[in-house]
N, C-alpha and C positions, 0 to 999 in steps of 0.2 A: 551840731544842734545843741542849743543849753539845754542842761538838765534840770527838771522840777523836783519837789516833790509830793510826791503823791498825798492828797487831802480828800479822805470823804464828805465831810462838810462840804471843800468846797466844789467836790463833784458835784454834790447833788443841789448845791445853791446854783450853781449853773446851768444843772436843767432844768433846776425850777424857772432860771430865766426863757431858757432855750422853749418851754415851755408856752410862759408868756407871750413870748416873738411869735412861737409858730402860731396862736390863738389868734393874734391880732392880724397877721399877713391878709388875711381872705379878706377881713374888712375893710383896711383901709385899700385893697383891689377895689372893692366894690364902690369905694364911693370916690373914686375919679371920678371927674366931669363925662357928664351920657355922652359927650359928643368925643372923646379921647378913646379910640379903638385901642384893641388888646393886643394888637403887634406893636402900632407906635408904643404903647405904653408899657411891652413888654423889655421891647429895646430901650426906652427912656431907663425903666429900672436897671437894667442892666449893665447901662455906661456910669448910674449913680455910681450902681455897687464898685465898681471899676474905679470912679473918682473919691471911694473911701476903703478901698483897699492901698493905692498907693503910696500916702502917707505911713501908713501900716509897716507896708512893707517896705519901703525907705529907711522907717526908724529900726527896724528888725536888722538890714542888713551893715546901716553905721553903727549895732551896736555887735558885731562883730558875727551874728548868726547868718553864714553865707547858702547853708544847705545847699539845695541838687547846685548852686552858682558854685559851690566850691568842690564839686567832683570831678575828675578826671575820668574821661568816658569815652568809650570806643564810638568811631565812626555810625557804626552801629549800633552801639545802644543811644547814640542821639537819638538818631533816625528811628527806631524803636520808640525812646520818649516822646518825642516830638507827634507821631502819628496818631498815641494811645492819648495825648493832650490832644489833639485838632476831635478826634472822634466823641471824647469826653466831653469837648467844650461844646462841641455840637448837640450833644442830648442834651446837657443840661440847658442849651440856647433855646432847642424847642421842645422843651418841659416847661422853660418858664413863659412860655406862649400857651401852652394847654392849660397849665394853671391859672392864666390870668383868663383865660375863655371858659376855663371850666368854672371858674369862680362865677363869671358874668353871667354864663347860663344855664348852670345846673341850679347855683344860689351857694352862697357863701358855706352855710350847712350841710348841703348834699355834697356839696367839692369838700368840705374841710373831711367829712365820714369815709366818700371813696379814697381820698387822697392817704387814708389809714389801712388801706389793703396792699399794703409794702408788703408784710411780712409773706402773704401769698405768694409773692410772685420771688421771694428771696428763699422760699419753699421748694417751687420750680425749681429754680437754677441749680439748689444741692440733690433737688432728685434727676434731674433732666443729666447733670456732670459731675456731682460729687458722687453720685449713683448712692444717696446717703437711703435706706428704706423708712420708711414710717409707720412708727407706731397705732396700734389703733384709736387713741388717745387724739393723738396728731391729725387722723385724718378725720377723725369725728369733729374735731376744733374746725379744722379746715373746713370740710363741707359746711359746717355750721355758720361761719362766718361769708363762708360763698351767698349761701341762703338769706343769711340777714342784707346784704349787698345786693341780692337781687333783690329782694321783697323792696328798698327803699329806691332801689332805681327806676320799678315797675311802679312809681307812686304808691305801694299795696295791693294793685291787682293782680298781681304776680302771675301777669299775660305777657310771653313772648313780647306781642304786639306794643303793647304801653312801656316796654322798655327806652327808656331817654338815651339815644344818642350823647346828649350832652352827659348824661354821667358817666357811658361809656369815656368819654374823652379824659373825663377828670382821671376816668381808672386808668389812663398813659401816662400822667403825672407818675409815680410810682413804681410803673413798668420802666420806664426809662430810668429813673432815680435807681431801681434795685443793680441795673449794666453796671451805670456808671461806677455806683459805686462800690459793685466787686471791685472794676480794675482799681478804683481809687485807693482803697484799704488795700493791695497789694502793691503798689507805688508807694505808700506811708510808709508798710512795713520793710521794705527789699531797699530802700534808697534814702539821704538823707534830709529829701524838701520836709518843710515845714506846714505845717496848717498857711497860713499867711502866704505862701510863694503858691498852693495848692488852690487857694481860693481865688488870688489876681489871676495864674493863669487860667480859671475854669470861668473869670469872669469877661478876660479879656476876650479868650476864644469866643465865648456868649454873644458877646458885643457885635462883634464883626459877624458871626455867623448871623443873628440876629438883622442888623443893618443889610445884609446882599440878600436875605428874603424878605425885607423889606423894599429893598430898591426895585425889585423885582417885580413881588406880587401887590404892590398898590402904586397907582400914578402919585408922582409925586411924593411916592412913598418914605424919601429921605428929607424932604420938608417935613415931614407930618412928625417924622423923629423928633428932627432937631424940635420940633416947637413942642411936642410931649415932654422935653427935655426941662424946659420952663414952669412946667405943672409943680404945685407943691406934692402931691401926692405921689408924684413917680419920686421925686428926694426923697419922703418918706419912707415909701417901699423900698427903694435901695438900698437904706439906711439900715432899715431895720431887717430885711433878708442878712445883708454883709453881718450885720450883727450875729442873726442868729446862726448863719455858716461857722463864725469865728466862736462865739460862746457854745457852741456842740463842741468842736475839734478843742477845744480847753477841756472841757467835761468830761471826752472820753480818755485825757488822759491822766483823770484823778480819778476813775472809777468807771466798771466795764461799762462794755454798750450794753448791755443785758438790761442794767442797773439804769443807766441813764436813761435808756428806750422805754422802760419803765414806768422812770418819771415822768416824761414827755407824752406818752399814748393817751392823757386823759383833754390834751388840748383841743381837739374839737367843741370840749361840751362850753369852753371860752367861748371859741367861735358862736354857738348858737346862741348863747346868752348875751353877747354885744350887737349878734343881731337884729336882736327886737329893737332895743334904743336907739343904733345907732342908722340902719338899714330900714326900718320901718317891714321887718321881713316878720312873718307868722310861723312858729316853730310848730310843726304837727306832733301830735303823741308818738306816733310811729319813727318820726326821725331821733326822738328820743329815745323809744325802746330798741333800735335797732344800735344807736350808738352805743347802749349798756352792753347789748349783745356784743358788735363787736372787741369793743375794750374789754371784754371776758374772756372772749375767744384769745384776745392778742395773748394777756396775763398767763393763759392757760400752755397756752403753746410755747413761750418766754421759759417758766417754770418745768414744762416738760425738756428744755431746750437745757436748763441745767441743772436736771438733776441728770442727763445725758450726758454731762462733760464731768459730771463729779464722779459718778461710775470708770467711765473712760480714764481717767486721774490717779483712780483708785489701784 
């Protein structure tokens, strides 16, 4: 793998991208054509992202950076590889179907907000297996941000009953996204692929997993692909997901995730601001004060998350 070197400028001009990208996603989700459904068009995206990764990684491997292609590996850690990619590329195959449904029916805004309840459920998995305990600090954040999440799911009523299904859905966007990418960030660090080899395969797998519940759960359901595949808006979503896959994996390695996640957690309030002009959508007061809540909650828990490791360090 070549070696960079490390630049906080341009860490943090990349999340500023990284940013960007993820603000604009939900939008241009939403404004496919009404008649282009959220599988074909989740698989349209997906074969894009696929047909702009391999350039990529073509020029990456003629210029001499061969990564996990150039390791020598047991029988078994193929088979190991091979199985942690099929199961990765499966979440993230149907993650990018929840997102493109949660976008459609929750609303570009309610999706971009839940879709910010990452940090919860990467919560979970250090109390559930790292058995890490949490401060009171911590849990007061948490509950707090559970709270702001329900209140804007409930529309405000914050009745059991008026809870939306569909933003339930969006909050699986997330829950998958945190699986995958424990195993991912442990494959970066124990092996030598690349960003660029890490994204074709997680897109390729996508693609195909994608495509066989397509073929499946709609008649005709592999016509409806290929001709989603024609759409300007699924190239553009392609384009611009591959994008911002590839400008994060640069970012975090000029500067931590801490730092970058940081920069990026204010991208929702993008989302809500393009979608009045461009969406014709109505932003409620409440979806605004719950997204402050959140992005505080995030900052607060971020910040207790290191002043935890500078102790530990110490």
């Amino acid at each position: 793998m070549s070696r960079i070197s490390p630049s906080v400028g341009t860490g943090i001009a990349l999340s500023l991208v990284s940013l960007a990208l993820l603000g604009i996603m939900p939008i241009i989700s939403n404004l496919r054509p009404a008649v282009l459904g959220a599988l074909p068009f989740a698989f349209a995206l997906s074969v894009w992202q696929l047909i702009f990764a391999l350039p990529c990684f073509a020029v990456e491997y003629n210029r001499g950076t061969r990564g996990i292609f150039a390791d020598v590996l047991s029988p078994r850690q193929r088979r190991r590889m091979a199985g942690l990619a099929l199961f990765t590329g499966g979440l993230f195959g149907l993650s990018t179907y929840l997102y493109v449904l949660g976008v459609e029916q929750a609303g570009a805004a309610n999706a971009a907000i839940a879709i910010q309840a990452y940090p919860l459920f990467a919560i979970l998995w250090e109390s559930l297996f790292l058995k890490r305990r949490k401060t009171t600090t911590e849990l007061t954040l948490t509950f707090l941000l559970l709270g702001a999440l329900y209140y804007l799911g409930t529309d405000g009523t914050l009745r059991m009953s008026g809870l939306s299904p569909w933003f339930l859905l969006a909050l699986g966007v997330p829950f998958l996204w945190s699986i995958a990418h424990v195993i991912i960030k442990e494959e970066l660090s124990a092996t030598t692929i690349t960003p660029i080899q890490v994204t074709l395969i997680r897109v390729a797998i996508s693609s195909v997993f994608l495509a066989g519940v397509l073929g499946v759960a709609l008649p005709s359901g592999m016509a409806l692909g290929f001709a989603a595949l024609l759409q300007p808006m699924a190239v553009l979503m392609g384009l611009v997901y591959f994008l911002e896959l590839i400008v994060w994996f640069y970012a975090v390695r000029h500067i931590d995730v801490s730092l970058a996640s940081s920069i990026t957690t204010p991208w929702p309030a993008l989302t809500l601001a393009l979608s009045v002009p461009l969406l014709g959508d109505r932003i409620e007061p409440r979806q605004i004060a719950v997204l402050v809540v959140v992005v505080t909650c995030i900052y607060g828990l971020t910040l207790v998350g290191l002043r935890r490791a500078r102790q530990v360090n110490v």
